[in-house]
N, C-alpha and C positions, 0 to 999 in steps of 0.2 A: 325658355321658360318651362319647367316640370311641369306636372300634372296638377298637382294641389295648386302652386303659385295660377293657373291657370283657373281652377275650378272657385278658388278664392275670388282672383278677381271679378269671373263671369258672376258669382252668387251674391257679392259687393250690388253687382247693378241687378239684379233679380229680387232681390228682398226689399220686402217693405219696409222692415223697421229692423232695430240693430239688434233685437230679442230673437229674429229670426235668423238674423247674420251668422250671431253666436251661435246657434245650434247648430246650425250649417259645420261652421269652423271648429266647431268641436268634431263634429263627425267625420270630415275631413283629414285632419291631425290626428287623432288617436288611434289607438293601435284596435284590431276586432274585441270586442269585449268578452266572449269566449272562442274556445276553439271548439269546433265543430267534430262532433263523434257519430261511428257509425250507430245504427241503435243494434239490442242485442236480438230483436227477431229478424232484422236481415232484409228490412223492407227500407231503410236509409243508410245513404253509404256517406263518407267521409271524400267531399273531392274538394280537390284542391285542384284550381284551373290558374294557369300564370295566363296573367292578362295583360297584355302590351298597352290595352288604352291608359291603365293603371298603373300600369311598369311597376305591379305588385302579385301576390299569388292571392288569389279571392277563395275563398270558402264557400263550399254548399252544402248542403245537407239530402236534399231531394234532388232524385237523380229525373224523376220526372213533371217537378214543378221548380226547384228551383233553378237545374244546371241548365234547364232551356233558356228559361229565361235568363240567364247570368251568357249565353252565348248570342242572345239575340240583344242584349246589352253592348257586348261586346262590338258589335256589328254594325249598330245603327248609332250614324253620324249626330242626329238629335240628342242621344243621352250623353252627356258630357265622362258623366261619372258613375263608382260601381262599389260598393263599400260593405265588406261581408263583416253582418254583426257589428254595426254601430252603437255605442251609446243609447242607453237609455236615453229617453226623452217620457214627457209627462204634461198632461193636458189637464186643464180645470174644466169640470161640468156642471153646469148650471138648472137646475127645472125651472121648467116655465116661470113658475110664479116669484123664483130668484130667490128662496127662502133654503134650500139645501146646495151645496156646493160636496162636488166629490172630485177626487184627484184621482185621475189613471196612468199608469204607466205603461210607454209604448216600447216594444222591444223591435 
């Protein structure tokens, strides 16, 4: 069984409901949504790390917050999975009194 077919079926039994499933499996199957650039003052680099858990090459941007973490990902048996630059995703917000509703979008 590959990785996704796996991360599929573990996220089947972890999700509450099938609006959660879906997002899931969208981020799963798609390809990174942008490609990752170094910036031009030279404080983030462009890495590109091949990861066996993934049996894909993952993208980072921060070489001191995200590529750690993208190694310590790698490493620890508890994260199933590792996915550079997924899909948008978006949340409705509500105030208190439930008379404004705003929509966010999460990258």
């Amino acid at each position: 069984m590959d990785a996704n077919c796996l991360l599929l079926h573990k996220a089947k039994q972890l999700t509450k409901n099938d609006k959660g499933f879906e997002l899931v499996k969208k981020a799963i199957n798609s390809e990174p949504a942008r490609r990752v650039k170094a910036s031009k003052n030279g404080k983030n680099y462009a890495i590109r790390f091949p990861s066996r858990k993934m049996a894909a090459i993952i993208q980072a941007e921060s070489s001191t917050i995200e590529f750690p973490k993208l190694l310590e990902a790698e490493n620890k048996s508890k994260i199933l999975g590792i996915f550079d630059q997924p899909p948008q995703a978006s949340s409705m917000l509500r105030n208190r009194q439930e008379s404004q509703t705003q929509t966010k979008a999460h990258s």
